[in-house]
C-alpha positions as a printed Julia matrix, in Angstrom:
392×3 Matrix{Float64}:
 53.06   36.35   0.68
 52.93   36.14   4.43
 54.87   33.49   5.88
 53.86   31.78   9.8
 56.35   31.17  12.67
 55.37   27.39  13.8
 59.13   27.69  16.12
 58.07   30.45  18.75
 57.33   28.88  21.72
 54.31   30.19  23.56
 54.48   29.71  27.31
 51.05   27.85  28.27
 51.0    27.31  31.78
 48.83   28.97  33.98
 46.39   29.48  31.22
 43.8    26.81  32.39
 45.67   24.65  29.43
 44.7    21.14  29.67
 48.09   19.57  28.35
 49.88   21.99  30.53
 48.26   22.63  33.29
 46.71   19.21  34.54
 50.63   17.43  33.88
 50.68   16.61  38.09
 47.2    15.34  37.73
 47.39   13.31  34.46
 50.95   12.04  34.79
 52.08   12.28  38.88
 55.02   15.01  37.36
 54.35   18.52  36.64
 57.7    18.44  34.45
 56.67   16.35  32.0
 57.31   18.14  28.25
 53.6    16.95  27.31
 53.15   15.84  23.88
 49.76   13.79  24.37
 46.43   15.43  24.12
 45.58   16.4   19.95
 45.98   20.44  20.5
 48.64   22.16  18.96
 51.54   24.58  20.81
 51.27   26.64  17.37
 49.86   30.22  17.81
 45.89   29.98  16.81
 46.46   32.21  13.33
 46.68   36.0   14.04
 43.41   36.53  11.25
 41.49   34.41  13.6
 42.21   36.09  16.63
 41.86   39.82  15.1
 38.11   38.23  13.63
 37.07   37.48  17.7
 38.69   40.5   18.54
 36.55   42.55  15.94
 33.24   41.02  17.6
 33.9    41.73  21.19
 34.06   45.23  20.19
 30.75   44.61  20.33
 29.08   45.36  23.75
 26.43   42.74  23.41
 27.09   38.84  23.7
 23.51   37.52  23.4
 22.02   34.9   21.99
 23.2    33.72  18.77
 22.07   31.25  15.75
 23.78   29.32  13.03
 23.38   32.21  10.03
 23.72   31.3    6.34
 27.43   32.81   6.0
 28.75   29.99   8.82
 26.71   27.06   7.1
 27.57   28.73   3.26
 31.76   29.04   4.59
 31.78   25.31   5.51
 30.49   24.46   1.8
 33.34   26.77   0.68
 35.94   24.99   2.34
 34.83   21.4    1.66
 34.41   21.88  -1.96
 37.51   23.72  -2.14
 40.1    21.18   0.0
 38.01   18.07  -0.73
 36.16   18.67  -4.15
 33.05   17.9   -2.01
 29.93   19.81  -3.09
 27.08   20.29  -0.46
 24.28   21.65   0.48
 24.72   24.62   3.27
 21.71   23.41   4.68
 22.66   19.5    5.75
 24.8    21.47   7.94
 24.21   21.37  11.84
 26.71   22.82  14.75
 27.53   20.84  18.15
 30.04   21.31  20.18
 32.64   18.64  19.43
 32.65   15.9   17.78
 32.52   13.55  20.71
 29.69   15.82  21.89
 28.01   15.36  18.46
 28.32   11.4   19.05
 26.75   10.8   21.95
 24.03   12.84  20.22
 24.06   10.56  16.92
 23.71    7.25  19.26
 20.91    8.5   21.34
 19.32    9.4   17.51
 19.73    6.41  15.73
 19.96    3.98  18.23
 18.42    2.16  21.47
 20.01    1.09  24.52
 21.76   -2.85  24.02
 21.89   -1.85  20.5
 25.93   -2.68  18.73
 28.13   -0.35  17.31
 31.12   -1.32  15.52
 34.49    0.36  16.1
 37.93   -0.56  14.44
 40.57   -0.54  17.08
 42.45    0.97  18.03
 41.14    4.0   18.19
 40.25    7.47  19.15
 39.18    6.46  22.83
 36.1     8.3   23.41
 34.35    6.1   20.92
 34.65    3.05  24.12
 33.0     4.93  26.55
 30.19    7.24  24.53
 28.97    3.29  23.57
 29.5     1.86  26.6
 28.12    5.01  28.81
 24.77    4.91  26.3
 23.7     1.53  27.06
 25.44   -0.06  24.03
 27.24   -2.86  22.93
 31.01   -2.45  21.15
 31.85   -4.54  18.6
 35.4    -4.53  17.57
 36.63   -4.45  14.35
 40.88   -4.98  14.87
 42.37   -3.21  12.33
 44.98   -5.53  10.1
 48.93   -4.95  11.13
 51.46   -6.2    9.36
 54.83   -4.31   9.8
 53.22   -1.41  11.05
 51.09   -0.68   8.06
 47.45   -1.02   8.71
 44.58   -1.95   6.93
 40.45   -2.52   7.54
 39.88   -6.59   8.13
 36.41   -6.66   5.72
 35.57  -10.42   6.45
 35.63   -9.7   10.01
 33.52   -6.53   9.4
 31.12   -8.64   7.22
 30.85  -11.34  10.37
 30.13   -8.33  12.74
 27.52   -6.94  10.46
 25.9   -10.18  10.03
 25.44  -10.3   14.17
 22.59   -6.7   13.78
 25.1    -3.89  14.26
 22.98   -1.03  13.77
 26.18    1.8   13.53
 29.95    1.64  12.85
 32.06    4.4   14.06
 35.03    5.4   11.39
 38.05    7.9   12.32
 38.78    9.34   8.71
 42.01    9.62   8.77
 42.51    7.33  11.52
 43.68    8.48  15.05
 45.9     7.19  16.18
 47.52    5.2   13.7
 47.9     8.4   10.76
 46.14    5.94   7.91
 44.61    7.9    6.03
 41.83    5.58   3.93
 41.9     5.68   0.51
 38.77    5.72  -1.57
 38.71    2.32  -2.88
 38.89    1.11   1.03
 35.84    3.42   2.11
 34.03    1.63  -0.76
 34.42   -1.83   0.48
 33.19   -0.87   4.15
 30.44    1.1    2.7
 29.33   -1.62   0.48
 29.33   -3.5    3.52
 27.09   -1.46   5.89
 24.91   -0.45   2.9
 23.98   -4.07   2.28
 23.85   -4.64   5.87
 21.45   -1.61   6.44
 24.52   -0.34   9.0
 24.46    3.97   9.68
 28.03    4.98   9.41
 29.25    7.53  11.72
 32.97    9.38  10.15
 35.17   10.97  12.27
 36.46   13.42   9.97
 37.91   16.24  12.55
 41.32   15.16  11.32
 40.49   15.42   7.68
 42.53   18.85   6.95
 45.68   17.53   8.5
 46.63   15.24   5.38
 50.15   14.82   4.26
 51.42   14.92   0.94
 51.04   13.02  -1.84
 47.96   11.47   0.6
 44.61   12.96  -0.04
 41.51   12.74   2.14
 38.15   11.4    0.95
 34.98   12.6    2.78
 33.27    9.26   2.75
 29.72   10.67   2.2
 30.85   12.28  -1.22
 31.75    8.73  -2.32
 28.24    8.18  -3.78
 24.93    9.27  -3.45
 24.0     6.05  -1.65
 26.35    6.83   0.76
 25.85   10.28   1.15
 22.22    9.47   2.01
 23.63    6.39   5.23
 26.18    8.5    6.46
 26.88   10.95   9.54
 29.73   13.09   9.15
 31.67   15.05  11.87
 33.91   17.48  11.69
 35.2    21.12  13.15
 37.76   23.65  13.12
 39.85   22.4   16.32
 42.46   20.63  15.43
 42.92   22.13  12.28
 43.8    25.94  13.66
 44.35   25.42  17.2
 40.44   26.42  18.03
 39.59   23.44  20.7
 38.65   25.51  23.36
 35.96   27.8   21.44
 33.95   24.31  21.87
 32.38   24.62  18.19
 32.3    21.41  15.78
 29.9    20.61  13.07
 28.05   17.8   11.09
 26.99   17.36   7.56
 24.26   15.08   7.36
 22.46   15.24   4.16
 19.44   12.43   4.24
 16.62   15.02   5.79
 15.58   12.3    7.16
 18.58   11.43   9.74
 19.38   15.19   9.96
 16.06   15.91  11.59
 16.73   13.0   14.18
 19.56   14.6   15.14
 18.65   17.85  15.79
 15.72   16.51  17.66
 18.54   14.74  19.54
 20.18   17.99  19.92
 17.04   19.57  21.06
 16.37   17.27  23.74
 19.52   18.25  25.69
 19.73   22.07  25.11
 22.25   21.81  22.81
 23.23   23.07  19.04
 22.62   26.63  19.91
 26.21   27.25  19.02
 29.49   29.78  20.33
 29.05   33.05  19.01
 32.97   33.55  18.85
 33.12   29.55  17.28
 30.92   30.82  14.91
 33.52   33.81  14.01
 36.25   31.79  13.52
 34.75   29.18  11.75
 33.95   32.27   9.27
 37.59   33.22   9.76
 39.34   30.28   9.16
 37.65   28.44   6.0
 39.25   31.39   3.66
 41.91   31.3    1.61
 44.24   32.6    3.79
 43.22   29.75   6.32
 44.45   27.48   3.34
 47.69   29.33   3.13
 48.49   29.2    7.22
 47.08   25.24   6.75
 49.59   24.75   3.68
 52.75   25.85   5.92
 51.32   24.09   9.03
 51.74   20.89   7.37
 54.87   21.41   5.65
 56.09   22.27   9.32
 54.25   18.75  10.41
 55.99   16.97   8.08
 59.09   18.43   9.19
 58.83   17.26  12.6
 57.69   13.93  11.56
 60.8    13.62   9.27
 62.88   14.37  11.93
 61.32   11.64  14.88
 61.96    9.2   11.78
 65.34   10.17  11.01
 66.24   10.14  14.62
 64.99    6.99  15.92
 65.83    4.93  12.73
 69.22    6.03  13.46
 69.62    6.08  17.58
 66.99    3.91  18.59
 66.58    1.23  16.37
 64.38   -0.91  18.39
 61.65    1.59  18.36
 59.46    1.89  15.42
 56.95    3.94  14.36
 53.97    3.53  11.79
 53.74    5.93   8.5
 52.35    9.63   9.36
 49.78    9.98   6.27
 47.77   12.2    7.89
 46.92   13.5   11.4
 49.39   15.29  13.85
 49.5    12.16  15.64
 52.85    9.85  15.69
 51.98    5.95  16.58
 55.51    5.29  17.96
 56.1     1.28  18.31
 57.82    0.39  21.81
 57.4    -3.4   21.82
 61.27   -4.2   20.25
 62.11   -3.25  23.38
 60.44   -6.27  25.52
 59.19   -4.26  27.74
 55.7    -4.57  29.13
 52.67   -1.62  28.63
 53.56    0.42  32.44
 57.59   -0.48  32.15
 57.65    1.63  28.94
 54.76    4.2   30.48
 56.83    4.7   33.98
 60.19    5.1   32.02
 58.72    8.11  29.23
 57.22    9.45  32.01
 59.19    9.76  35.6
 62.98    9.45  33.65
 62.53   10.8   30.51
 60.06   13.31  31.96
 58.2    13.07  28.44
 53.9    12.9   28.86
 52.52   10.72  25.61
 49.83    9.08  25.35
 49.34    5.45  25.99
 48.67    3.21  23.2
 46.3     0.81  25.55
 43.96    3.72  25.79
 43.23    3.03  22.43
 42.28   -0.97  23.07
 44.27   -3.95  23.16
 45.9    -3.65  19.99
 48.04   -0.63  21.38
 49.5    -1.96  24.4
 53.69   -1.15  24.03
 52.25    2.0   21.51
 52.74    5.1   22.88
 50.91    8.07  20.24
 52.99   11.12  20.43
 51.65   14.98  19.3
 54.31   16.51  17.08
 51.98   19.92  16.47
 54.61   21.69  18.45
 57.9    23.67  17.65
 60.7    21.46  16.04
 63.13   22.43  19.16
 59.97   21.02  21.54
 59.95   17.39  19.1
 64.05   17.73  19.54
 64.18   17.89  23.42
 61.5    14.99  23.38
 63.89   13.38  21.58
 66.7    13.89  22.85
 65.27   13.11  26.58
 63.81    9.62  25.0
 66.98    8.44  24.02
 68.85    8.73  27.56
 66.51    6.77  29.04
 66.12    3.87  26.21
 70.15    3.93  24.16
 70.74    1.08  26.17
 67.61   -0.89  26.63
């Protein structure tokens, strides 16, 4: 059996790398280690990259179209990972998932229409609302010692007030919950008797850590199956972010033909030819095998942050990684304020993560940190973190 390297480190600058190469823009120092935005510093797999090699032996890049292979490949892999059986053709391809929801608001709503988000959350949900004409409703998740949980009688009052959508992240970014079954029930229940379209973020649904296990919500039930939205790609899974190519499963006909009309309307949902490759590439069993070590590598890294700051830095804490690559790292033991903790990660300890506020109220003093990266890369973050905060 073929066994990965996840330690070689791959220089990325100079690549037109957006977590390298924008550091000076995003943070004021180019020397940041950057550990924010959700790609990985792992090699995309080698069976990937000799698939999109294979095609551009080809001397034509024309026009393409979403062929029964891509759409039947997709089926594969969901009924394989997830035990989720369906139909090849519920299947639709846009280019991202935040791509694919401004599409699914300008289907299946109108402008001043509310969508419900729970908070906080994967930021683009804020502004594809807000930039659509519509109204947020927030939906705080529950916290109570860092463990997280949906509030339902606050999602039953913000049903009540004609929310037409709610927006899940399933798992959740950028906490690392990821729901069980039993929770998705009691929210679907919930927007089913409230005649609310839920919209799951499911890009992070691969990247679930052991013993968790991930539960599409539209396999749930056929009720739900037939009021539910579901996006999802191969991004963040293998490294393929920058091929642009996502999908969604929608199986009601009904909502699946709004939103390729939706698509339509903006020239979109033609597809990548070389997305469409390694899609093809990477739902096979040897993508499961380069997944299985990726995560085993994940959980490495994650078991190491723990270790180290439970030991050295006691005062920071940091929330259960059930799935995701995404640490939610908890600076407010420190009594420090949102930009105080944000100035000192970033101009002393010369470390780029993201900050929590981006991701609503509810994560101001967070900071989310990527740990898809080599174990020495999670090490020198580390290590860099605690000079600056050992004696704060």
């Amino acid at each position: 059996m073929e066994h990965f390297n996840f330690d070689q480190i791959i220089a990325r600058k100079n690549t037109s790398c957006e977590k390298y190469d924008l550091r000076e823009s995003i943070f004021g120092n180019e020397n940041v280690l950057p550990m924010w935005v959700a790609d990985m510093d792992f090699a995309s797999p080698d069976f990937i990259l000799t698939a999109l090699a294979s095609r551009i032996k080809h001397p034509i890049l024309g026009y393409t179209h979403i062929d029964k292979t891509f759409t039947d490949t997709i089926a594969w892999w969901n009924q394989k990972r997830h035990k989720w059986v369906i139909n090849p053709d519920s299947i639709s391809v846009c280019a991202g998932v935040v791509s694919g929801l401004n599409h699914a608001i300008q289907a299946y709503t109108r402008p001043g229409d509310k969508i419900i988000i729970q908070t906080p959350v994967y930021h683009p949900f804020f502004s594809t609302i807000s930039n659509n004409g519509r109204i947020i409703l927030q939906n705080p998740l529950i916290e109570k010692e860092l463990k997280y949980s949906m509030d339902y009688e606050n999602l039953e009052e913000l049903a009540s007030q004609g929310a037409k959508m709610v927006i899940i992240s399933n798992p959740h970014n950028p906490v690392g919950r990821v729901w069980a079954k039993d929770e998705l029930i009691r929210l679907g229940e919930i927007c089913y008797k409230h005649k609310i379209l839920v919209v799951s973020d499911e890009i992070h649904s691969d990247l679930i850590i052991k013993p968790h296990k991930h539960t599409p919500f539209a396999s749930i039930s056929e009720a739900f199956s037939m009021n539910t939205v579901t996006f999802a790609s191969t991004s963040k899974t293998f490294n393929l972010a920058g091929l642009s190519t996502g999908h969604v499963i929608i199986q009601n006909p009904e909502l699946h033909s709004k939103f390729k009309k939706a698509l339509e309307s903006t020239g979109a949902g033609m597809g990548n030819i070389f997305g469409f490759e390694a899609v093809k590439a990477a739902y096979t069993p040897k993508g499961e095998q380069w997944l299985e070590e990726a995560l085993e590598y994940i959980k490495g890294n994650a078991l190491l942050v723990e270790g180290f700051i439970s030991s050295k830095l006691p005062k920071i804490k940091l929330s259960e990684l059930q799935g995701t690559y995404l640490l939610w790292l908890d600076f407010r033991g420190l009594g420090l304020d949102d930009e105080s903790i944000s100035n000192l990660l970033v101009n002393r300890a010369e470390v780029g993560l993201s900050k929590g506020s981006i991701f609503g109220e509810q994560g101001k003093c967070f900071q989310r940190m990527n740990i898809a990266c080599p174990r020495s890369t999670v090490q020198e973050a580390l290590d860099r973190i605690y000079r600056v905060f050992k004696d704060i």
